[in-house]
KETORKE-802555 format. One line per 8 residues: their letters; for each residue x negated, y negated, z of N, C-alpha, C. Coordinates in steps of 0.2 Angstrom, whole numbers, plus 5000, padded with zeros to 4 digits. Atoms other than C-alpha are relative to their C-alpha. Layout:
BEGIN
A) X,Y,Z,X,Y,Z,X,Y,Z; ...
END
This chain:
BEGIN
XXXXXXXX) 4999,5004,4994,4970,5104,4890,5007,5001,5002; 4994,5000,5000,4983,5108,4901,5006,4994,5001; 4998,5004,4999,4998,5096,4902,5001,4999,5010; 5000,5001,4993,4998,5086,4918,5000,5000,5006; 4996,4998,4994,5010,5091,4927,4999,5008,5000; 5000,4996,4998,5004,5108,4926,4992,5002,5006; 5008,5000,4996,4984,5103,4936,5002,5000,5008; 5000,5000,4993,4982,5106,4954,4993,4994,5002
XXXXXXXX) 5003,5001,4999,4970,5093,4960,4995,5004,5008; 5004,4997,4994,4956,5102,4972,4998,4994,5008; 5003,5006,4993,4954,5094,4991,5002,5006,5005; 5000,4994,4994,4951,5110,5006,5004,4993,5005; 4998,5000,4993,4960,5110,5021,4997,4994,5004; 5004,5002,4994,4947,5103,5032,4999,4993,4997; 4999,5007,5002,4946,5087,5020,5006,4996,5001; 4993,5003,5000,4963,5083,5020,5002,4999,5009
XXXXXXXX) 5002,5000,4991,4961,5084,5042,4997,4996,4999; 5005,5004,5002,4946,5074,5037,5003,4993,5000; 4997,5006,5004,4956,5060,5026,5006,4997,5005; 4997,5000,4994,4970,5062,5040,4996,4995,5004; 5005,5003,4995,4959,5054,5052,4998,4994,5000; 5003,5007,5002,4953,5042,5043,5006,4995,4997; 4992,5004,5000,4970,5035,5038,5000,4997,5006; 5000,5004,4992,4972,5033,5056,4998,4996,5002
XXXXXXXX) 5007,5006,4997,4957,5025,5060,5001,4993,4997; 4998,5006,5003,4961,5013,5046,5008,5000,5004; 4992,5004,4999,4981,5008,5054,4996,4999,5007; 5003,5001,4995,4970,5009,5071,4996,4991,4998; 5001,5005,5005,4961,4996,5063,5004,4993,5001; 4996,5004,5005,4974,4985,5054,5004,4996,5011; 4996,5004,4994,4983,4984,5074,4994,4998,5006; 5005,5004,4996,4966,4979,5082,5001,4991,4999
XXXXXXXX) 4999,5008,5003,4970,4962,5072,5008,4999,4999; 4994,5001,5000,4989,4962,5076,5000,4997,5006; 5000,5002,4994,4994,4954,5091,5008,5001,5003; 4993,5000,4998,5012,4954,5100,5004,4994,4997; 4998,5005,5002,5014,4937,5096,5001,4997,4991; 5000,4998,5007,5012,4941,5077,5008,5002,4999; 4993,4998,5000,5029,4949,5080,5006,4997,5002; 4996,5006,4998,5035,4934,5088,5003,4996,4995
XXXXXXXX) 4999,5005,5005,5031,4923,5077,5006,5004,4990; 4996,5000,5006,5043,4932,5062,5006,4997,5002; 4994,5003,5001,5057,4925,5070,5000,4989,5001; 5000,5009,5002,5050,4907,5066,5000,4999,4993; 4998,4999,5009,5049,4913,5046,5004,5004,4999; 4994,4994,5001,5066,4924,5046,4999,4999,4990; 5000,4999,5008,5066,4920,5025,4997,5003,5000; 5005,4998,5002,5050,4923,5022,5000,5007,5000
XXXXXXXX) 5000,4995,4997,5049,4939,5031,5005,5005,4997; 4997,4996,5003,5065,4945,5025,5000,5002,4991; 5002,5001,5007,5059,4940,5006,4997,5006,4998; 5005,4996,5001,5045,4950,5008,5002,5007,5001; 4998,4993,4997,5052,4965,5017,5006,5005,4995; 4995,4998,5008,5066,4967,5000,4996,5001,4996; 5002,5000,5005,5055,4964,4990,4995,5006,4999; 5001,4994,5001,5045,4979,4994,5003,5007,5001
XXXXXXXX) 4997,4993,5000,5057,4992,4998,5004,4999,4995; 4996,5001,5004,5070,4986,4987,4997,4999,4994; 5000,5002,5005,5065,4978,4974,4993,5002,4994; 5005,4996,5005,5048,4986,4967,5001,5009,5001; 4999,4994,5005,5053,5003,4968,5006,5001,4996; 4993,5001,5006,5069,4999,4959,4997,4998,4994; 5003,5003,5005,5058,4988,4946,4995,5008,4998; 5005,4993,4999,5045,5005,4948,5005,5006,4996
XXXXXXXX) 4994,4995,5002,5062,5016,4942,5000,4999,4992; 4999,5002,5009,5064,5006,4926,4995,4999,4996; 5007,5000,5005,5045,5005,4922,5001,5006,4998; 4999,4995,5003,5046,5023,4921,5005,5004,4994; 4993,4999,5006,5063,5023,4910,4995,4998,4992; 5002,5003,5007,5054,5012,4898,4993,5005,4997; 5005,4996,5006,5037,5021,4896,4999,5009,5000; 4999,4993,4999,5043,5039,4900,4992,5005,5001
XXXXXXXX) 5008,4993,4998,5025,5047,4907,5003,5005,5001; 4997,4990,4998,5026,5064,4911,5005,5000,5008; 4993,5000,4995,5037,5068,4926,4995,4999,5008; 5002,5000,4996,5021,5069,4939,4998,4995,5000; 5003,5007,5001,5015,5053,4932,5005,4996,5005; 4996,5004,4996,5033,5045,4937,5002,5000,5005; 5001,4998,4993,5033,5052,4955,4995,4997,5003; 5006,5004,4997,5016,5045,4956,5001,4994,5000
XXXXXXXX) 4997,5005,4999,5023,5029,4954,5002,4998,5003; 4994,5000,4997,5037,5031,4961,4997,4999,5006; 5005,5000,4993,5027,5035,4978,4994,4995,5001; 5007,5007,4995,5013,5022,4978,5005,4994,5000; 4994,5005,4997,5029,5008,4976,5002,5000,5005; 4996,4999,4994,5037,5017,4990,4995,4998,5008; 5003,5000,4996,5021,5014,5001,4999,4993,5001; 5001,5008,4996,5017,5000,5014,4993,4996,4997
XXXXXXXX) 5005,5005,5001,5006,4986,5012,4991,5002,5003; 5006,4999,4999,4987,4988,5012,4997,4994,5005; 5001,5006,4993,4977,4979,5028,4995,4996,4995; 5002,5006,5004,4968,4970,5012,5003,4995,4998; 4996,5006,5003,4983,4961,5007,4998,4993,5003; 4999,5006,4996,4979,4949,5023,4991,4995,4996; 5005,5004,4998,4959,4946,5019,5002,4999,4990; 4999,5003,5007,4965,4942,4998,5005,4996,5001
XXXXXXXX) 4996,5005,4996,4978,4931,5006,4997,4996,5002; 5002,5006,4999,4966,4921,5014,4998,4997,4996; 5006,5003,5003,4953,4921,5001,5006,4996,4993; 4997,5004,5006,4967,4913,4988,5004,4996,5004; 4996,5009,4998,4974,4900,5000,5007,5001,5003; 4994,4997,5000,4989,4911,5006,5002,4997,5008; 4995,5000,4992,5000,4909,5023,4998,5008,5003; 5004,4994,4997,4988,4923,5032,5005,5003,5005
XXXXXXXX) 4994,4999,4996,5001,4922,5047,5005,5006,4997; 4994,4997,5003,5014,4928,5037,4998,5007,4999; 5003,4995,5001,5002,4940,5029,4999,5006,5006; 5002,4996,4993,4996,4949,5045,5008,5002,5004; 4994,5000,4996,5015,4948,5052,5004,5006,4997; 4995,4998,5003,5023,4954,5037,4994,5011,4998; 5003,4993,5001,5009,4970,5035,4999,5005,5007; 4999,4995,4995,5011,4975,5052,5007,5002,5000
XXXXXXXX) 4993,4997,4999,5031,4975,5051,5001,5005,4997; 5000,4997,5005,5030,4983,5036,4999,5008,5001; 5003,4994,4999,5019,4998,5039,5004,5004,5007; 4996,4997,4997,5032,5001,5054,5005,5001,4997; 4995,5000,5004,5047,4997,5043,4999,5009,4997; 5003,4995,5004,5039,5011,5033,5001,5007,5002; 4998,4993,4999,5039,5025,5043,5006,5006,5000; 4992,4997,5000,5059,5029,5044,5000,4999,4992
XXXXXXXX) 4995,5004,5008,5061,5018,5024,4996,5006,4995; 5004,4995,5006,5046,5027,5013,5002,5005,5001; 4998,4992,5005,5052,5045,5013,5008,4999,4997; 4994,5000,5003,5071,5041,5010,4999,4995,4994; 5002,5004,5006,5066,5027,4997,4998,5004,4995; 5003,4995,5006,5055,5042,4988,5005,5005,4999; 4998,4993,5002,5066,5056,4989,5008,4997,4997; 4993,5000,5004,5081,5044,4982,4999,4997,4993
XXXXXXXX) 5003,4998,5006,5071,5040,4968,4997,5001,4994; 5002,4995,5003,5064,5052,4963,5004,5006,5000; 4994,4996,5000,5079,5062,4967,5004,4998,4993; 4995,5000,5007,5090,5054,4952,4996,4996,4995; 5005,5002,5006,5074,5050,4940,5003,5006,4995; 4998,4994,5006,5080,5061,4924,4995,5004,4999; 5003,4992,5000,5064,5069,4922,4997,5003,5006; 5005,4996,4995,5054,5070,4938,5005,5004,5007
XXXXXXXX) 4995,4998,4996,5070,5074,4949,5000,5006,5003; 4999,4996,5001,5068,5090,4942,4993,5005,5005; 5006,4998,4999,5050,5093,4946,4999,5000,5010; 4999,5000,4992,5054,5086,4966,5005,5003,5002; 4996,4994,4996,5066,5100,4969,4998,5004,5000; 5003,4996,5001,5054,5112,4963,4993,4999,5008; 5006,4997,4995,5042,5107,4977,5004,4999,5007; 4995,4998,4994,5057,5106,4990,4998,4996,5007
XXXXXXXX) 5002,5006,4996,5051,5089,4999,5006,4999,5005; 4996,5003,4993,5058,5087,5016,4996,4995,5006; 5001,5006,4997,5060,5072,5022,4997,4997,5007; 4999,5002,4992,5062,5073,5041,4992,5002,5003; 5010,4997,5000,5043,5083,5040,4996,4995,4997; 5003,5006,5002,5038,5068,5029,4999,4994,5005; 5000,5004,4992,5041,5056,5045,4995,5002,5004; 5006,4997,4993,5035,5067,5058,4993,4998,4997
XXXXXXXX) 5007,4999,4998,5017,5066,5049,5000,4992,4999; 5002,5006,5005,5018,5048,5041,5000,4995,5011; 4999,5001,4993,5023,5044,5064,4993,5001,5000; 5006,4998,4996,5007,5055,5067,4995,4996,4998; 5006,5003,5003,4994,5047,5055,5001,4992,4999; 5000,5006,5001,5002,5028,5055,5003,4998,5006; 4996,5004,4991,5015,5025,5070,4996,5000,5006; 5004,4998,4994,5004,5034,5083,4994,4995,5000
XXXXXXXX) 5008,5004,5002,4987,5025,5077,4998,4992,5004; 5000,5009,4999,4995,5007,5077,5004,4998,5006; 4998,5001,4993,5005,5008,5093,4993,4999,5006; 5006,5001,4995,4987,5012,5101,4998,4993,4999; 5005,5007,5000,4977,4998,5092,5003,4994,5003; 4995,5008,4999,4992,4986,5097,4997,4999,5008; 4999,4999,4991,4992,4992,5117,4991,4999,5000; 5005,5002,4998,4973,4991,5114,4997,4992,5002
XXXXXXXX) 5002,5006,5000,4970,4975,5109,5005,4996,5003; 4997,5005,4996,4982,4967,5119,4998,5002,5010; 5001,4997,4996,4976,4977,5135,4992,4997,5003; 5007,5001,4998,4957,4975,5131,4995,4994,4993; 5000,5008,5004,4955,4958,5123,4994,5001,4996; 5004,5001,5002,4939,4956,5125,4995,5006,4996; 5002,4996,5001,4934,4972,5120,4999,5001,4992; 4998,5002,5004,4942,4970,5105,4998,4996,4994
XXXXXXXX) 5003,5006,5004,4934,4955,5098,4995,5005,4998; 5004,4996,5001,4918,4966,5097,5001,5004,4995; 5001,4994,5006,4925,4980,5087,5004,5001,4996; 4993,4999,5005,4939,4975,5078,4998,4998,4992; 5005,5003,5006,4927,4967,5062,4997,5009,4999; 5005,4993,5001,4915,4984,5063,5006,5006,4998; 4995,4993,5001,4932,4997,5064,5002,4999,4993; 4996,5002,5009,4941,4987,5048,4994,5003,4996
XXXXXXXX) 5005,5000,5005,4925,4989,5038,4999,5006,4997; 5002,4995,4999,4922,5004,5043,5003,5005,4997; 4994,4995,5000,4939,5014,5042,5000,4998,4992; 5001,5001,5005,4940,5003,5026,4993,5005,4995; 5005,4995,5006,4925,5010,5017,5002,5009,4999; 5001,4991,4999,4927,5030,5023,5005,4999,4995; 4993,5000,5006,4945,5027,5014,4998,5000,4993; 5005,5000,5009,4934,5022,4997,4999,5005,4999
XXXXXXXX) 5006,4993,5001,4923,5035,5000,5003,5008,4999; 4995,4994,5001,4938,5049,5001,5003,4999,4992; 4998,4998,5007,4945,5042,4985,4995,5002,4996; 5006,4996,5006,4929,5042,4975,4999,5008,5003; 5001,4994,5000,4926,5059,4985,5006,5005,4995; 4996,4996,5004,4942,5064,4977,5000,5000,4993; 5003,5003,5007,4938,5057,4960,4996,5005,4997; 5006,4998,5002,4920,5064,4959,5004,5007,4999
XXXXXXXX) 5000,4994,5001,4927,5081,4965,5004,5005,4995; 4996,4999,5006,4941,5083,4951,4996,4996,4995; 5003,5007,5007,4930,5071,4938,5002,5003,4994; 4995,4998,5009,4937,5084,4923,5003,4996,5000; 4991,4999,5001,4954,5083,4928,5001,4988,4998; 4998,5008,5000,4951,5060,4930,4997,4998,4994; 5004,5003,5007,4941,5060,4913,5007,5003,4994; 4996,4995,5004,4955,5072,4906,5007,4996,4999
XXXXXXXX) 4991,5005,4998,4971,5060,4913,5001,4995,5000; 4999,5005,4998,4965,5046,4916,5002,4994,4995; 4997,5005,5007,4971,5037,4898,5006,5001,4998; 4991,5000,5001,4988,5043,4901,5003,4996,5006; 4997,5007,4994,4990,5031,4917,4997,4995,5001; 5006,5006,4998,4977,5018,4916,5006,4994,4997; 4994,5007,5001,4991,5007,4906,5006,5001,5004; 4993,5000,4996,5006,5013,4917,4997,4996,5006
XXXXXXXX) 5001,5004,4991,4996,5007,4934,4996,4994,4998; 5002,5005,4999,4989,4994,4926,5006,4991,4998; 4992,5003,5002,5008,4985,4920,5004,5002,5006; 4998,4999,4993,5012,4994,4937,4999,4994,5006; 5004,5004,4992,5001,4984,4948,5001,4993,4998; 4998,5006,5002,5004,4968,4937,5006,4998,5003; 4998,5002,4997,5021,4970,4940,5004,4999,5009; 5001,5000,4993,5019,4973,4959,5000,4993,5003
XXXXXXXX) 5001,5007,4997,5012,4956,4961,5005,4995,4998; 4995,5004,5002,5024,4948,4951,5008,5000,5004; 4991,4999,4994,5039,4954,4961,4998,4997,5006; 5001,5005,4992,5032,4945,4978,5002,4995,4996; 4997,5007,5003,5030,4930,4968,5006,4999,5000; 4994,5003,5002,5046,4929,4960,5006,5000,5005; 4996,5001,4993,5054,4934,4974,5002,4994,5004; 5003,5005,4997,5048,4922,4984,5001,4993,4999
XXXXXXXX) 4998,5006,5002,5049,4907,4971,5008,4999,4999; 4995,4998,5001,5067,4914,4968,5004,4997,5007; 4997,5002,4993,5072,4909,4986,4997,4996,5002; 5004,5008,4998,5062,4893,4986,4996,5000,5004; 5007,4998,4995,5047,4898,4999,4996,4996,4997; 5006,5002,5001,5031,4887,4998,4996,5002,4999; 5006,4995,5001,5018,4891,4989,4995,5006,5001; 5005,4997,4995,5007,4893,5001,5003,5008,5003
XXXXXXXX) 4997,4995,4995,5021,4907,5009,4998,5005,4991; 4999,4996,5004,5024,4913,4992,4993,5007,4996; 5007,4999,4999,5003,4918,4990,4999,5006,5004; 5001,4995,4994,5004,4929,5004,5008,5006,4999; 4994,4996,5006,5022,4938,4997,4997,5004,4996; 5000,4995,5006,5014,4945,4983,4993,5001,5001; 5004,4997,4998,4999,4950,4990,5003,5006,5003; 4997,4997,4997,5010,4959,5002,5004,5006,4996
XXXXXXXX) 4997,4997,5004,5020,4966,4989,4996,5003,4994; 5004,4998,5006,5005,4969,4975,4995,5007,5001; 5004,4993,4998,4994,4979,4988,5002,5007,5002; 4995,4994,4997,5000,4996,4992,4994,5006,5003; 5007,4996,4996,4991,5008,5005,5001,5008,4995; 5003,4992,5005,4985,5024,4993,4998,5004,5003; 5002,4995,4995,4976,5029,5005,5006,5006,5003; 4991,4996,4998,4995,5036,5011,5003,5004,4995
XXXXXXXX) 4999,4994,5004,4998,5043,4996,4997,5003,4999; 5005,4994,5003,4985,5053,4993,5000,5003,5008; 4999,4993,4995,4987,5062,5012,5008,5002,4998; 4994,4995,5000,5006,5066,5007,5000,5003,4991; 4999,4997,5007,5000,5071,4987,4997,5007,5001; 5001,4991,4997,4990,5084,4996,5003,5001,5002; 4996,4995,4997,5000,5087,5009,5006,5002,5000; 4990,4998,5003,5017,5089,5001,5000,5002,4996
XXXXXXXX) 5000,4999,5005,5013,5091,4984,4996,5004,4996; 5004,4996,5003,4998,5102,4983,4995,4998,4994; 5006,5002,5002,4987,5089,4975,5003,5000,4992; 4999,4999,5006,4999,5089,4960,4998,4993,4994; 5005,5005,5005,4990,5081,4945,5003,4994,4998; 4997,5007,5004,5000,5065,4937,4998,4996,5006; 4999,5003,4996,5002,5062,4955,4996,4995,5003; 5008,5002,4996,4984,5062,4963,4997,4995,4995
XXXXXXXX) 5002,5004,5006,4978,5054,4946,5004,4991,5000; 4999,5010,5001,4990,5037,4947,4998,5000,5005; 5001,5001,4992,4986,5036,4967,4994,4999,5000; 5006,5001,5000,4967,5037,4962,4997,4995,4996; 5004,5007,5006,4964,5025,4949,5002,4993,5003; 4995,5007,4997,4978,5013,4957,4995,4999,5006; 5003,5002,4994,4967,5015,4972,4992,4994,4998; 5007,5004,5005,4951,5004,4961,5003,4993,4997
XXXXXXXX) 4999,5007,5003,4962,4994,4950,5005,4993,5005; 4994,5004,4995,4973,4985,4964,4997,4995,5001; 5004,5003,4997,4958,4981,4973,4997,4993,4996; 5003,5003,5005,4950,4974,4957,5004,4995,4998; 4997,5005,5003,4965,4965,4950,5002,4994,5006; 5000,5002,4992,4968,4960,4970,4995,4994,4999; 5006,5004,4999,4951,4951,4968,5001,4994,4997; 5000,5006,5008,4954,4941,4950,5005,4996,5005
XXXXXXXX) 4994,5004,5000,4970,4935,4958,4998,4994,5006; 5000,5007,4995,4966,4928,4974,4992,4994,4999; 5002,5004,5000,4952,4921,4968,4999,4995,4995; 4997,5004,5004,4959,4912,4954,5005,4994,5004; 4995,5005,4994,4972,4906,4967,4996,4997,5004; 5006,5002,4995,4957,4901,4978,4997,4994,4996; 5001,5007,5002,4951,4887,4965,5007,4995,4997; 4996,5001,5001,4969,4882,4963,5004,4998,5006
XXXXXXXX) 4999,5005,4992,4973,4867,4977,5008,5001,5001; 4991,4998,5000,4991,4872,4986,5004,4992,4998; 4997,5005,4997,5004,4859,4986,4998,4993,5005; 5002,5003,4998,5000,4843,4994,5005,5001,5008; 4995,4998,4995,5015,4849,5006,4997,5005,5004; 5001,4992,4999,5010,4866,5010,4994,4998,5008; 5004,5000,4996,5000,4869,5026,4994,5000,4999; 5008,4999,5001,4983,4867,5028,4996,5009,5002
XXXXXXXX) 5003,4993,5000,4975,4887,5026,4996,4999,5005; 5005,4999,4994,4962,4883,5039,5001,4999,5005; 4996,4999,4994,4972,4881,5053,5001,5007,5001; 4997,4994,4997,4976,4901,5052,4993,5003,5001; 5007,4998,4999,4963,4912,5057,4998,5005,4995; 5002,4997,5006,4954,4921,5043,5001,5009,5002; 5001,4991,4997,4956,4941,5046,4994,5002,5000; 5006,4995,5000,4942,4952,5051,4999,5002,4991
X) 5002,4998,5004,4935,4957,5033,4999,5008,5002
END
């Protein structure tokens, strides 16, 4: 069996155009259920918002730096890390946010800012490091990652997308209502169906690797959600806000990593392998939590959840 970091995972051209596409479709998506007034309202939670906005760039892939110190995976493994931390919020964060009782607002607010935050913050966040990681530093100069090129595509398949859905749905309301439930679902599923397609079609390489990262993205994605929370509690936020933080901070869009493992990386194995499995367990740990928080009555303070509008599923 080769070591891991010498596998190329298999995805043609024309899928990765494909997966391309369907990224879009999902951020098109995510801004059919955004509003203007979603961007209003962050300056009525300036805390909250900037909690959450640290706590995803700053503070879990620096926590993300020293997971990899401690359990030393191979060097594509810690890359693969490194880059799903460095990725924006998933548009699932908001509907596991309702389903456990969360501040949805905040949710929706802070996954729309994010996902723009992202497209300038995620390439210099990964290339600084995985730039002074001791062992895989060495590995991302050998693939000669430029940044400014990582932009341009992360603008074409996210910025581009969600500026339309925004000017759509505010443009064509009504229209909107109609198909903003059917596109989530929809853009959602194909996204599943690309990772298992990727899965299925490397299945050696995920049967071969997959016990050298199941514990790294499973203590990963634990501490992912952990860092919203504490964050959150750490600066005194309401339950209810703090519920929606670590959703925000637990989910990571994979889907994004796995178009820049292909398209930057050549599909290199440690990589593609944490970004596929993470893409299953998040979901699944995602589930447990909100719906443990969901039999678990907020504060007798905290807002009433039902007053916020539940996201399109």
């Amino acid at each position: 069996m080769l070591p891991v970091d010498e596998i190329r995972l298999n995805f043609n051209p024309a899928s990765l155009v494909l997966l391309n596409a369907v990224l879009g479709f999902l951020m098109f998506g995510i801004a059919l259920d955004t509003r203007i007034a979603d961007f209003k309202r962050v300056a009525r939670m300036p805390l909250a918002m900037a909690v959450g906005i640290a706590a995803q760039f700053i503070v879990l892939p620096a926590i993300t730096f020293c997971l990899t110190l401690v359990l030393q995976p191979a060097p594509s493994i810690a890359l693969g890390m490194i880059l799903v931390a460095c990725c924006p919020p998933g548009n699932i964060s908001n509907i596991l946010t309702h389903r456990a009782g969360g501040n949805v607002a905040l949710s929706v607010s802070m996954t729309a800012i994010s996902n723009l935050v992202s497209i300038l913050v995620m390439p210099i966040n990964f290339a600084f490091w995985g730039g002074i990681h001791p062992t895989a530093s060495a590995l991302l100069k050998t693939i000669a990652l430029n940044p400014t090129e990582m932009v341009v595509h992360i603008i074409t398949i996210i910025g581009a997308p969600f500026v339309l859905g925004i000017a759509v749905a505010h443009y064509f309301a009504r229209f909107t209502e109609k198909v903003k439930k059917p596109v989530r679902i929809l853009s959602f599923l194909c996204l599943i169906g690309f990772i298992v397609g990727a899965i299925a079609g490397n299945w050696r390489y995920f049967m071969d690797y997959v016990g050298l990262v199941l514990l790294a993205v499973a203590l990963h994605d634990a501490l992912a959600f952990a860092t919203g929370y504490l964050c959150a509690s750490a600066t005194r936020l309401a339950e209810y806000d703090r519920r929606a933080v670590s959703f925000e901070v637990g989910i990571r869009n994979v889907g994004l990593g796995l178009v820049l493992i292909f398209g930057f990386f050549g599909g290199l194995g440690g990589m593609a392998v944490v970004a596929g499995v993470w893409g299953f367990w998040d979901i699944i740990a995602g589930l447990v939590l909100a719906s443990w928080w969901g039999r678990r009555p907020l504060p007798a303070s905290a807002p009433d959840p039902a007053r916020s509008v539940a996201p399109s599923a």
